[in-house]
N, CA, C and O of each residue as an XYZ file, in Angstrom:
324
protein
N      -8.367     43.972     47.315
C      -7.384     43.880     48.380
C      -6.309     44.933     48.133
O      -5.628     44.997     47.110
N      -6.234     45.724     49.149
C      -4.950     46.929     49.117
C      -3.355     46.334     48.408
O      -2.909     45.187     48.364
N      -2.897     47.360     48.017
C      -1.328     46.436     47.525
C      -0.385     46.071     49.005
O      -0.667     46.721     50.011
N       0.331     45.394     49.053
C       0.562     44.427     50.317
C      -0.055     43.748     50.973
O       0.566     43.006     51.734
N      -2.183     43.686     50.964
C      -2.573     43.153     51.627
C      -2.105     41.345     51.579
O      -1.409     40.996     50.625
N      -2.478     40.385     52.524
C      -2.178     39.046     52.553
C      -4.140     38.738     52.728
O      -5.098     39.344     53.207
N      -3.871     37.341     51.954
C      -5.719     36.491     52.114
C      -4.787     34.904     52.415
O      -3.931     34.305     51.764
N      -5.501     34.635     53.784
C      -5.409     33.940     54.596
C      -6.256     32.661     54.725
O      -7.278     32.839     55.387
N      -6.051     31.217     54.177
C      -6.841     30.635     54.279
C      -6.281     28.960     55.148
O      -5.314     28.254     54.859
N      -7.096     28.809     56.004
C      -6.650     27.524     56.558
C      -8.086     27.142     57.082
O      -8.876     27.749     57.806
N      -8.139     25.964     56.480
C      -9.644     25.505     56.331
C      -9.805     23.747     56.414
O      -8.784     23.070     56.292
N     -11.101     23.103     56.619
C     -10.535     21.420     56.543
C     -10.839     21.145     55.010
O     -11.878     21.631     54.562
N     -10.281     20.640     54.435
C      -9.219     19.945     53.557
C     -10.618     19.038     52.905
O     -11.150     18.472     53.860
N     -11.530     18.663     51.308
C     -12.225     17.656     51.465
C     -11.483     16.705     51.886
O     -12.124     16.134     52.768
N     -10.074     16.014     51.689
C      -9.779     14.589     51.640
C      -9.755     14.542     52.893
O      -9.084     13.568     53.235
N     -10.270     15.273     54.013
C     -10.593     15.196     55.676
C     -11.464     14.044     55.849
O     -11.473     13.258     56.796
N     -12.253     14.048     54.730
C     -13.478     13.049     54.592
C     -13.507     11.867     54.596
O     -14.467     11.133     54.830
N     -11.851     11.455     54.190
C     -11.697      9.965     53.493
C     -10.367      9.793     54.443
O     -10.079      8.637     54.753
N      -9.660     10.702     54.856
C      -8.430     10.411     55.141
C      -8.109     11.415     56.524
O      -6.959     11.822     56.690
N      -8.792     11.644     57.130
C      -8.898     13.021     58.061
C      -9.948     12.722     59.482
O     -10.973     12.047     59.386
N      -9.640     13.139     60.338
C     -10.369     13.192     61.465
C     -11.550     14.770     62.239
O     -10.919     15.767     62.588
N     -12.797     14.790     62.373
C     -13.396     15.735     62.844
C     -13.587     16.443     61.186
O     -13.276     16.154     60.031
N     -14.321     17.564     61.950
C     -14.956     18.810     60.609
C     -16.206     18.341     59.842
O     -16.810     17.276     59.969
N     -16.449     19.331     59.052
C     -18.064     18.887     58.772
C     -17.831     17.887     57.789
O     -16.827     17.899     57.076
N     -18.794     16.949     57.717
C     -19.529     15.912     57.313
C     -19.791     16.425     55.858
O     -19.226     15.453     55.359
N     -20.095     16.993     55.004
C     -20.108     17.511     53.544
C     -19.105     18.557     53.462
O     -18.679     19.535     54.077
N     -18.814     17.402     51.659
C     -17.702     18.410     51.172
C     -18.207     19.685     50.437
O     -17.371     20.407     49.893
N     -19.560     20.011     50.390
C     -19.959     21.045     49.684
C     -19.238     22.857     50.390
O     -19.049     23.980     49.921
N     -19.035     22.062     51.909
C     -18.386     23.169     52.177
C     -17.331     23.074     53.059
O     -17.406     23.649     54.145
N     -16.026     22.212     52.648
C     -14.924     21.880     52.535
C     -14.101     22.280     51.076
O     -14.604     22.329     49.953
N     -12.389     22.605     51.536
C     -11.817     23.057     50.377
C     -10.695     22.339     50.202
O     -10.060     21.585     50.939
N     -10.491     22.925     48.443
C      -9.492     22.429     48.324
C      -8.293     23.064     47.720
O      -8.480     24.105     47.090
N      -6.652     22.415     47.857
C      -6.007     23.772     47.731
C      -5.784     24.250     46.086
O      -5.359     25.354     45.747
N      -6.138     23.255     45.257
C      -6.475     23.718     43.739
C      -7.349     24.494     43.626
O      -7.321     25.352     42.743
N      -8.249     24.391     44.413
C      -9.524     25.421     44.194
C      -9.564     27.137     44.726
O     -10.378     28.026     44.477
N      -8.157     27.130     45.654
C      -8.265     28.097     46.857
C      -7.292     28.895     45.963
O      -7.244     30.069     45.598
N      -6.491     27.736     45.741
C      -5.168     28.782     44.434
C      -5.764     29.169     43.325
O      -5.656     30.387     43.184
N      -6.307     28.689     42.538
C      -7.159     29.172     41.521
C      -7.861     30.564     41.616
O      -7.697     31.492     40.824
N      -8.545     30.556     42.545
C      -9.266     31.614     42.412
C      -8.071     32.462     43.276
O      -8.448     33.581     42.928
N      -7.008     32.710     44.072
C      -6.265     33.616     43.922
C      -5.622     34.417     42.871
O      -5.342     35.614     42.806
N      -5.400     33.026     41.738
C      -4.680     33.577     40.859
C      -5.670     34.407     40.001
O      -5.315     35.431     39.418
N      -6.851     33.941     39.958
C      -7.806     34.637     39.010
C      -7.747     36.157     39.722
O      -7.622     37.110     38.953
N      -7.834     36.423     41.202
C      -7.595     38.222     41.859
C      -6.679     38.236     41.374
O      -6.891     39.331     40.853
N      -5.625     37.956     40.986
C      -4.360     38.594     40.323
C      -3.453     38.506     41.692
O      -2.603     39.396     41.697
N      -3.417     37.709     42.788
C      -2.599     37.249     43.835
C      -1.702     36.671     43.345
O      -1.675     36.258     42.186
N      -0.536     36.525     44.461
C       1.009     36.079     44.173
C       0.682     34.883     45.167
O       0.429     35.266     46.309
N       0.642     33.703     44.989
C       0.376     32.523     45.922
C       1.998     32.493     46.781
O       3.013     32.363     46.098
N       2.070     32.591     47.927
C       3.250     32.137     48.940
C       3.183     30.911     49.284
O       4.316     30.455     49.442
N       2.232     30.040     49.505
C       2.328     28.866     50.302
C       1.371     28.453     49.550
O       0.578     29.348     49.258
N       1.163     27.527     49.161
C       0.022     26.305     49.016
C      -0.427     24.758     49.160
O      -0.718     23.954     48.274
N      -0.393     24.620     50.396
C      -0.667     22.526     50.913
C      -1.667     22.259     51.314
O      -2.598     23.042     51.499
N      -1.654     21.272     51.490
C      -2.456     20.614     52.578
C      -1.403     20.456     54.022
O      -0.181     20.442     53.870
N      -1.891     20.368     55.094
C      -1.642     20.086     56.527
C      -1.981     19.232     57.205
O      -3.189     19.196     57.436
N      -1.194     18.278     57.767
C      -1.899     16.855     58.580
C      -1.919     17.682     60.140
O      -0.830     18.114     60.518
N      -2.818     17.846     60.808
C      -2.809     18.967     62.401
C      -3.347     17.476     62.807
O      -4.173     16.896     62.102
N      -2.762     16.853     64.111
C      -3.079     16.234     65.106
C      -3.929     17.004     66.099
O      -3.620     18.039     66.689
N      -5.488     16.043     66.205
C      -6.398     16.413     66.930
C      -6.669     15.236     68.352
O      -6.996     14.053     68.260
N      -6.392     16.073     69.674
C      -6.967     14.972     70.298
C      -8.150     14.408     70.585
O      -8.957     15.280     70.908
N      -8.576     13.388     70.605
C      -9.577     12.436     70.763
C      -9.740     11.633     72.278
O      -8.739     11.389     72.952
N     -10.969     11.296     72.678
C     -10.721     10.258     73.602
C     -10.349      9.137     73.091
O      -9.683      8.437     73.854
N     -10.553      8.718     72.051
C      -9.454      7.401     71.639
C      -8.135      7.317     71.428
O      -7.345      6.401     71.201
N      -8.030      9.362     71.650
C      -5.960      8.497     71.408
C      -5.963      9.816     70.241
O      -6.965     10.276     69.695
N      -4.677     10.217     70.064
C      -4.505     11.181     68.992
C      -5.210     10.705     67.314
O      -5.268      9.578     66.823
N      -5.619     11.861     66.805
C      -5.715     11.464     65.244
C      -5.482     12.400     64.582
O      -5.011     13.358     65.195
N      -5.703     12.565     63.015
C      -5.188     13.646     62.366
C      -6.443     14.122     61.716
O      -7.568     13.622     61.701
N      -5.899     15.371     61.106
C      -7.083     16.324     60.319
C      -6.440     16.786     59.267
O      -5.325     17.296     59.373
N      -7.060     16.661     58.150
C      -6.467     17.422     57.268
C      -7.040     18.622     56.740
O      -8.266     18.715     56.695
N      -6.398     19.439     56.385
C      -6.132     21.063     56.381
C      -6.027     21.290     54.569
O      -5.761     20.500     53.664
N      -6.374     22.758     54.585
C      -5.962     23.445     53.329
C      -5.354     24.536     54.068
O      -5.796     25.115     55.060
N      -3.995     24.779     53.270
C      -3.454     25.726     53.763
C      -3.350     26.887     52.663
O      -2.595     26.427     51.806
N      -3.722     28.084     52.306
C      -2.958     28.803     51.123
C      -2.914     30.609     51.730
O      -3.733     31.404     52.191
N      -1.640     30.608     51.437
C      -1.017     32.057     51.857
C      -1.211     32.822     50.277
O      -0.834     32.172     49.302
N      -1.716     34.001     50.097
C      -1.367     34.692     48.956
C      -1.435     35.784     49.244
O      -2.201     36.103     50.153
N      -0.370     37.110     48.330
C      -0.597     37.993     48.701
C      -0.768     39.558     47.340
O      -0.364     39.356     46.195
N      -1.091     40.291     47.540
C      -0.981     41.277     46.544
C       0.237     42.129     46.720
O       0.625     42.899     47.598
N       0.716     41.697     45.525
C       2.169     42.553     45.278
C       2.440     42.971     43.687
O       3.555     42.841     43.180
N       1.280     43.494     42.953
C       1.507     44.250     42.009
C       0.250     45.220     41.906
O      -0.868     45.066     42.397
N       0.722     46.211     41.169
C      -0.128     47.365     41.182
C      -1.119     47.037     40.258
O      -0.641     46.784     39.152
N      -2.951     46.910     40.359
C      -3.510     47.037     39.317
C      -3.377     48.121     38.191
O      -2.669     49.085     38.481
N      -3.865     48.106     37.141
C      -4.782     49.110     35.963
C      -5.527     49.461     36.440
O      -6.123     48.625     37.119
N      -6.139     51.084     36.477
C      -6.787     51.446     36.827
C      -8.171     51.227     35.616
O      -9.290     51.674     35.869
């Protein structure tokens, strides 16, 4: 990633599964935001934001919620060449 670039992730959340409305049905490919920060920090990213998100989805039964991974990171130091 270029220096200033930003990696952008907003994705459903596993605990969507247990506690969350809509999104796929396996967590094999659901995230999470320990997992999303982690491997930023391993690129050598500066994490800005890192949660989860409750996003209200409507339903024909009536509003419900979804839960989200949210993680902002960005590159702001120069590698070693």
């Amino acid at each position: 990633m270029a220096l200033g670039g930003t990696l952008l992730v907003v994705a459903h959340d596993v605990d969507n599964l247990t506690r969350g409305y809509g999104g796929p049905p396996g967590p094999d490919v659901l995230y999470r935001v320990s997992d999303v920060t982690e491997a930023a920090v391993e690129a050598h990213l500066t994490v800005v934001r890192a949660e989860q998100a409750i996003r209200m989805v409507d339903t024909e039964d009536g509003p419900r919620d979804a839960v989200d991974t949210v993680v902002r990171a960005v590159n702001s130091a120069q590698r070693l060449q």
